[in-house]
C-alpha positions as CSV (number, residue, x, y, z in Angstrom):
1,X,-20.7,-26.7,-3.3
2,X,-22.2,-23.2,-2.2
3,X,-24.1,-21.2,-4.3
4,X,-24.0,-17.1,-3.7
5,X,-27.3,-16.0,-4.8
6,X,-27.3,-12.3,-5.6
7,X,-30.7,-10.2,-5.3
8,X,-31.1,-6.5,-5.5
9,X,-33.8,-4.7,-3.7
10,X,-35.5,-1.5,-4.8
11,X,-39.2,-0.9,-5.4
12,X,-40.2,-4.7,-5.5
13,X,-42.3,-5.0,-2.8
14,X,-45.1,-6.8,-4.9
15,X,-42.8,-9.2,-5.8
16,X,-40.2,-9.7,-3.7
17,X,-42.0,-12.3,-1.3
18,X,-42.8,-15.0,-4.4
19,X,-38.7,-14.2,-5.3
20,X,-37.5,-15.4,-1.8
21,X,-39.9,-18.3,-1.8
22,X,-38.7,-19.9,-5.0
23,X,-34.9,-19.4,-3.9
24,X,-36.1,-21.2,-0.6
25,X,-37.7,-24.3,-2.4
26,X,-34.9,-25.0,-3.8
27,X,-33.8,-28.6,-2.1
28,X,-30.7,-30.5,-3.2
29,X,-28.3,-32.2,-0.5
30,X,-25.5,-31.7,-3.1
31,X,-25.1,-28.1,-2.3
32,X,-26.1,-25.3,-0.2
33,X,-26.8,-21.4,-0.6
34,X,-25.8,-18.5,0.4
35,X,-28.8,-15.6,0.0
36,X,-27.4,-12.2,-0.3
37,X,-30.0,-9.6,-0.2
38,X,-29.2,-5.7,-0.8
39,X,-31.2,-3.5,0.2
40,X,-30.5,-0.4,-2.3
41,X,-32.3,1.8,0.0
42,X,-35.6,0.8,-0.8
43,X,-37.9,3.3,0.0
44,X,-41.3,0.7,0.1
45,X,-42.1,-2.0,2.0
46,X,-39.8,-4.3,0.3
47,X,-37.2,-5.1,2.9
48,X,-39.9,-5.5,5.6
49,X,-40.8,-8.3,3.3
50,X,-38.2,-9.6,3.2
51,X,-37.6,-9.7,6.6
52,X,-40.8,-11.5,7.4
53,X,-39.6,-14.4,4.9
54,X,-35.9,-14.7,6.6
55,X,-37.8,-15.0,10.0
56,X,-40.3,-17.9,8.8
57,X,-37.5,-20.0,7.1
58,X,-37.1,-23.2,8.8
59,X,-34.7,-24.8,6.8
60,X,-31.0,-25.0,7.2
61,X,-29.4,-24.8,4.0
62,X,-29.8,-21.7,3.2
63,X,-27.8,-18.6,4.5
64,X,-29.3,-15.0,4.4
65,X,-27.5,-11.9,4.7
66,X,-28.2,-8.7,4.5
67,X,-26.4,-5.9,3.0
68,X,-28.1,-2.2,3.2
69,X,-27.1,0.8,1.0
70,X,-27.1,4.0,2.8
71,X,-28.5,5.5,-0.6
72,X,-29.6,4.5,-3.7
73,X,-26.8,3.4,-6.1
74,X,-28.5,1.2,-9.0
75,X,-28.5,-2.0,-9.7
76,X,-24.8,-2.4,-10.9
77,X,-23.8,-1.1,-7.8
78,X,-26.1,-3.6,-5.8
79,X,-24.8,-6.3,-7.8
80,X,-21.5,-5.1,-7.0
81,X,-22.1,-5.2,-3.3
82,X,-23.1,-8.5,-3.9
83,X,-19.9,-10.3,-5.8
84,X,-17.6,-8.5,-3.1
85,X,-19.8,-10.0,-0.6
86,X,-20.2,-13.3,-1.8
87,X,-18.1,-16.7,-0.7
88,X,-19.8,-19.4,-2.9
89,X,-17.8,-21.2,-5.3
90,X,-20.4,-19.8,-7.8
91,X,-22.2,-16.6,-8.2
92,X,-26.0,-17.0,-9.2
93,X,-28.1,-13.2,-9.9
94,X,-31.5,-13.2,-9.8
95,X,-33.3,-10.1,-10.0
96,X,-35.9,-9.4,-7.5
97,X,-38.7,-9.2,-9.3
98,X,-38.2,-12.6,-11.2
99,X,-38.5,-16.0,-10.0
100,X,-36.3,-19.5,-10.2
101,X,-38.3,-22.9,-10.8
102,X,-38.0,-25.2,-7.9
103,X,-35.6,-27.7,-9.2
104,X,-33.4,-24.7,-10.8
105,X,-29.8,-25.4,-8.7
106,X,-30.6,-29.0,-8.6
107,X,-30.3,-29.3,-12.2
108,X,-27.8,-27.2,-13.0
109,X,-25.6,-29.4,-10.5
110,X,-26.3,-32.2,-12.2
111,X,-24.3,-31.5,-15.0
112,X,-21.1,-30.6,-13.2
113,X,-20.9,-35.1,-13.2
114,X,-20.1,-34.7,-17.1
115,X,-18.6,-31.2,-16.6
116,X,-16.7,-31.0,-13.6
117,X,-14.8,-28.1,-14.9
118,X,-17.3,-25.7,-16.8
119,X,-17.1,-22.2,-15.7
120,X,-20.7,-20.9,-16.9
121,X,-23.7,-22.3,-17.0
122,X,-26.6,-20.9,-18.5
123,X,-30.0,-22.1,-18.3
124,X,-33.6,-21.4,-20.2
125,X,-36.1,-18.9,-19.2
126,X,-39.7,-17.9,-19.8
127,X,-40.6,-14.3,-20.4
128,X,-44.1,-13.2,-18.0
129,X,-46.5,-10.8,-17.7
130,X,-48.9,-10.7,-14.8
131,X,-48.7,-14.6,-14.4
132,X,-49.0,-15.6,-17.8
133,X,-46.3,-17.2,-19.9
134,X,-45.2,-15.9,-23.1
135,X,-44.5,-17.4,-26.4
136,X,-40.6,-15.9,-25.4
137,X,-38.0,-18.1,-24.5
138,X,-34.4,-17.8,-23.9
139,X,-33.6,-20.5,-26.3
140,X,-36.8,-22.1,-27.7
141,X,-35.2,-24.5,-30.5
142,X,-32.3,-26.6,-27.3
143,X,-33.5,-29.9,-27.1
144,X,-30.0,-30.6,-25.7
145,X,-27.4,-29.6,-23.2
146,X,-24.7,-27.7,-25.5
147,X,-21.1,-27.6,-24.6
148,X,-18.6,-25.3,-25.6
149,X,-14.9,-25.3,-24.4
150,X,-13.3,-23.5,-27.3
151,X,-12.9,-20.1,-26.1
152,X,-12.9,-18.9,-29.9
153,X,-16.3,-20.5,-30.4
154,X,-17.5,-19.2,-27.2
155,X,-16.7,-15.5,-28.2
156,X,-18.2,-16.0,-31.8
157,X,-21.2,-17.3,-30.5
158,X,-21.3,-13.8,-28.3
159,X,-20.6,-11.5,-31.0
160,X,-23.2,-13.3,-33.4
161,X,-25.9,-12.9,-30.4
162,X,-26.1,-16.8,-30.3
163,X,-25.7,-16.8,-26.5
164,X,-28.0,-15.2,-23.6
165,X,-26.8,-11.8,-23.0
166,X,-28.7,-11.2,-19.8
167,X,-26.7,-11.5,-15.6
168,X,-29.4,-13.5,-14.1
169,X,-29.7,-17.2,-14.9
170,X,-26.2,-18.0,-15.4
171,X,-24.4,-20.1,-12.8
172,X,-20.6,-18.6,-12.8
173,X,-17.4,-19.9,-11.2
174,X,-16.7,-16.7,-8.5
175,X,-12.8,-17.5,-9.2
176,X,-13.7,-16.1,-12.6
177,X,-15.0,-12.7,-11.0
178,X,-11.9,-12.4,-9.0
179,X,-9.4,-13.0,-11.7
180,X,-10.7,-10.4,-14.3
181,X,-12.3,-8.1,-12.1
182,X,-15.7,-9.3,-13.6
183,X,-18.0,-5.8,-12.1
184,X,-20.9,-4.3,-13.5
185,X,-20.6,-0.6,-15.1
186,X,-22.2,2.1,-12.4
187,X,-24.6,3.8,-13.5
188,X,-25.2,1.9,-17.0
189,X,-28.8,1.1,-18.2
190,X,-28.8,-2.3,-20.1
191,X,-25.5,-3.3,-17.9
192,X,-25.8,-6.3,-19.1
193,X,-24.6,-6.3,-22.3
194,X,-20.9,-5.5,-21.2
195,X,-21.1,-7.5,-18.1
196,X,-21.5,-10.6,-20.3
197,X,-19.1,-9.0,-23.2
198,X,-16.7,-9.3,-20.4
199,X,-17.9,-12.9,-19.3
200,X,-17.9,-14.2,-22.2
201,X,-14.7,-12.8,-23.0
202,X,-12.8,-14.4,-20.4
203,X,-14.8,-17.9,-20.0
204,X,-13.2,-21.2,-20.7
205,X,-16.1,-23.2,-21.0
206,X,-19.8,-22.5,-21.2
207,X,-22.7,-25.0,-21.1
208,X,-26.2,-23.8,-22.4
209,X,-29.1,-26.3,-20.9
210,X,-32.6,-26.9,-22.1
211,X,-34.5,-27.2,-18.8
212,X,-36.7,-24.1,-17.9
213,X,-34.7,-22.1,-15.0
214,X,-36.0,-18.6,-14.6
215,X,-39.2,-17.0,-15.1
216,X,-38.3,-13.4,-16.4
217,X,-41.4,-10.6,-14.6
218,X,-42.1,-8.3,-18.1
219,X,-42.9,-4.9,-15.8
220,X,-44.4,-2.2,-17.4
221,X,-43.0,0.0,-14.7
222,X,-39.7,-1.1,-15.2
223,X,-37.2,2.0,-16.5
224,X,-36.5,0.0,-19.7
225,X,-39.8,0.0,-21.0
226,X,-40.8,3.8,-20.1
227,X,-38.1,5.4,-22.1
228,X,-39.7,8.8,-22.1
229,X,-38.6,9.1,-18.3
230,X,-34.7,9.1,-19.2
231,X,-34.5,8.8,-22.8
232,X,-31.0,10.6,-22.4
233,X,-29.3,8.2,-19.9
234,X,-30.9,4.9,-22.1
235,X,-28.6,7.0,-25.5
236,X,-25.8,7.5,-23.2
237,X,-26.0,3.9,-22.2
238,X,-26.3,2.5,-25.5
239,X,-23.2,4.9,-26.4
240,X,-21.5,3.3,-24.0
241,X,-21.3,0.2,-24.5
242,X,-20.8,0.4,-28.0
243,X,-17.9,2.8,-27.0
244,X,-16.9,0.3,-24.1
245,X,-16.9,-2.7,-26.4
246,X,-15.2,-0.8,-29.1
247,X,-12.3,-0.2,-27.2
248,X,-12.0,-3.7,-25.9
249,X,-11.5,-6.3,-28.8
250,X,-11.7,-10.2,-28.1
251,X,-8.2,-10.9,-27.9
252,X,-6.9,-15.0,-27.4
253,X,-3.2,-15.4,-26.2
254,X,-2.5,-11.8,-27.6
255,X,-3.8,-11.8,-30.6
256,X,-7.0,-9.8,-31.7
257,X,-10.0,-12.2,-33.3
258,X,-13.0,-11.8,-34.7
259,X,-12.5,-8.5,-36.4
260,X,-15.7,-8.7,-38.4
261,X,-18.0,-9.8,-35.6
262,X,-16.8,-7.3,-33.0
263,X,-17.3,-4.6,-35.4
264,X,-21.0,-5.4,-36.5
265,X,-21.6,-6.3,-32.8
266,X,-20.9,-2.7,-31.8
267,X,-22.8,-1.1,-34.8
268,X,-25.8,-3.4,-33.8
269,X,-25.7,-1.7,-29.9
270,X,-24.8,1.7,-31.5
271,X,-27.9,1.3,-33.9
272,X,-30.3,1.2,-30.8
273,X,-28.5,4.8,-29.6
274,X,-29.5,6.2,-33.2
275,X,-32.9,4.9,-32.7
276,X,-33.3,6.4,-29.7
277,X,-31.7,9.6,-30.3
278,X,-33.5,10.2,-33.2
279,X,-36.8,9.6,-31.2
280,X,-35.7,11.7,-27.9
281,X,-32.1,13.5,-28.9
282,X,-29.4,14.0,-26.0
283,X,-27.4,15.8,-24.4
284,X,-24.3,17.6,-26.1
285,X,-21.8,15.6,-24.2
286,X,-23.4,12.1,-25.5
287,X,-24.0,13.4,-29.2
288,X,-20.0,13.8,-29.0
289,X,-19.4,10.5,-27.7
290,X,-21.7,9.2,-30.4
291,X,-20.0,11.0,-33.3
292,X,-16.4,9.5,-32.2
293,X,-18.0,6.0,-32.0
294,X,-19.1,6.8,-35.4
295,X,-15.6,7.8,-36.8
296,X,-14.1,5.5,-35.1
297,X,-16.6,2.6,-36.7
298,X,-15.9,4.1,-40.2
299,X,-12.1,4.4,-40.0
300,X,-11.8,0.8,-38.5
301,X,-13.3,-0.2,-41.5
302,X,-11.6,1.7,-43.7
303,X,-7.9,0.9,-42.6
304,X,-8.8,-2.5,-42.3
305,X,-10.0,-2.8,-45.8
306,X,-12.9,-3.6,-45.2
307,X,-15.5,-2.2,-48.1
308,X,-18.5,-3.4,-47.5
309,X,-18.3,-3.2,-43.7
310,X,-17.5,0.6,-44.8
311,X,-20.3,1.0,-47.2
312,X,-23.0,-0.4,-44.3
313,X,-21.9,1.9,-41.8
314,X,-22.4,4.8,-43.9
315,X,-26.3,4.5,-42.7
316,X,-24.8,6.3,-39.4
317,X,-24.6,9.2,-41.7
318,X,-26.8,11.7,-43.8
319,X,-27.8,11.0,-45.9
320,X,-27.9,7.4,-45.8
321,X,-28.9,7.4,-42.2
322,X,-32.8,7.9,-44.2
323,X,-32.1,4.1,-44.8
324,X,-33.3,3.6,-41.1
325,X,-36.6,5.0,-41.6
326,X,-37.3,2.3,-43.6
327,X,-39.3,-0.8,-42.6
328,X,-38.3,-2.6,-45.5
329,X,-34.6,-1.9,-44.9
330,X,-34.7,-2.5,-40.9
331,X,-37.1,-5.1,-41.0
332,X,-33.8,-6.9,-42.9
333,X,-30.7,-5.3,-41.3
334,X,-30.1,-9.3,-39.4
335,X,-30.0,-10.1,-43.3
336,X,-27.5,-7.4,-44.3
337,X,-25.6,-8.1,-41.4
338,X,-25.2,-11.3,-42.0
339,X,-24.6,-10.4,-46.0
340,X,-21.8,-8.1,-44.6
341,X,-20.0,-10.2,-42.7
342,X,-19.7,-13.0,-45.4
343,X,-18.5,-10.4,-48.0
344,X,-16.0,-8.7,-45.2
């Protein structure tokens, strides 16, 4: 078995080195990886880094390669460059300024003896900030490898937010990536959230394991947590997806599931573009794409007879959308959700 290992490069130069070095510990004789790095035009001392670790590896399962970017296209793009790239029989992501635990590959290969077939894995993670571990984990309460092979339980488990929704720390079968042209969204902040919509989507089987994986960098620096910087491209992306996912309903063997779950899924993503709109605006061109998600939310409801989906969704508009400033009322929207899609 080969395992492509996917890592972007841009502006990680303090921790790019302890990246590399936890991909290289991994030892197994039961598979080998291939490293592809890509350099998104970097403009610190990253790839030099990197560079310096290829040279002192002395090993011999492990393939690098390096891909550069001419300029700098994000990290959907690098990620991109990667999949094309990539030969493995599964695609691993890990982003560049995280870290794997040294027995990572090894035990996720040691399931494919009951699971030969399974077409995602997904292990546990810790979240960290400068070197010490949070009380977050991925999944805190798996004592016990879970599998799921019932592609209608697999997409419920999505939709209901049951299931990791981040690329990195999820072995996938690179046949699944060819097959439904299984890309990241250019451009997209959060591009997880569809990537995995679309994984999920498509997935046979999906196995969730206990054992801590990945250890997940919390930086401050990071775009995601200094939303003043682009607060219009973070509403846009939220848009987006909502819009994205929207106009792609889980569908099994041509029929459309799930009507209930898809719907609050999307109001859940489109609540965090209201948030943030509210707190920074946007641009003209995004407040229009928000007002047809809006409608669209509404009128699905509506002609699907669907009242109390109908009366929750009317907190996207004045009014009701005073609702939100409520901590009372958000501190219990999982609640209402859940309320909702009982009654719907």
């Amino acid at each position: 078995m080969t395992i492509s290992v996917i890592i972007p490069v841009y502006k990680v130069e303090k921790y790019i080195r302890r990246c590399l070095e936890s991909v290289i510990s991994q030892i197994c004789d039961k598979f080998s990886i291939e490293c592809l790095i890509i350099d998104d035009s970097t403009p610190d001392e990253s790839m030099t880094i990197v560079q310096d670790v290829i040279n002192g590896y002395q090993g011999t399962s492990i393939t690098f390669k390096v891909i550069h970017h001419e300029k700098n296209m994000g990290l959907s793009m690098a990620r991109n460059t990667g999949i094309k790239a990539a030969t493995g029989d599964f695609i691993y992501f890990i982003d560049s300024d995280d870290q794997i635990m040294e027995n990572t590959f090894k035990n996720f290969v040691s399931y494919f003896v009951n699971y030969p077939s399974v077409d995602v894995i997904v292990g546990n993670s810790w979240w960290v900030e400068d070197r010490y571990l949070s009380s977050d984990m991925v999944n805190p309460n798996l004592s016990a490898s879970t599998f799921v092979d019932d592609k209608h339980k697999i997409i419920e488990m999505m939709l209901t937010r049951r299931i990791d929704r981040h690329a990195w720390n999820k072995l996938v079968r690179r046949s699944l990536f060819i097959e439904n042209d299984l890309f990241f969204d250019a451009g997209l902040l959060y591009e997880d959230v569809t990537w995995t919509y679309k994984l999920y989507c498509c997935a046979s089987s999906v196995l969730v394991v206990p054992g801590l994986t990945y250890m997940y960098e919390y930086n401050p620096s990071s775009i995601i947590h200094t939303p003043g910087e682009r607060s219009n491209q973070m509403v846009w992306s939220f848009v987006f997806i909502s819009d994205i996912v929207l106009k792609n309903p889980p569908v099994i063997n041509g029929k459309r599931i799930l009507f209930t779950a898809h719907h609050l899924f999307v109001f859940y993503w489109f609540l965090q573009a209201l948030d943030l709109y509210e707190k920074y605006g946007a641009k003209q061109d995004t407040v229009r794409k928000m007002s047809s998600v809006k409608k669209t939310l509404m009128k699905d409801a509506v002609c699907h007879l669907r009242p109390f989906m109908a009366l929750y969704f009317l907190i996207m508009f004045p009014p009701f959308n005073m609702l939100m400033k409520s901590r009372l009322f958000r501190s219990n929207l999982d609640r209402i959700s859940r309320v909702v899609k009982k009654l719907s």
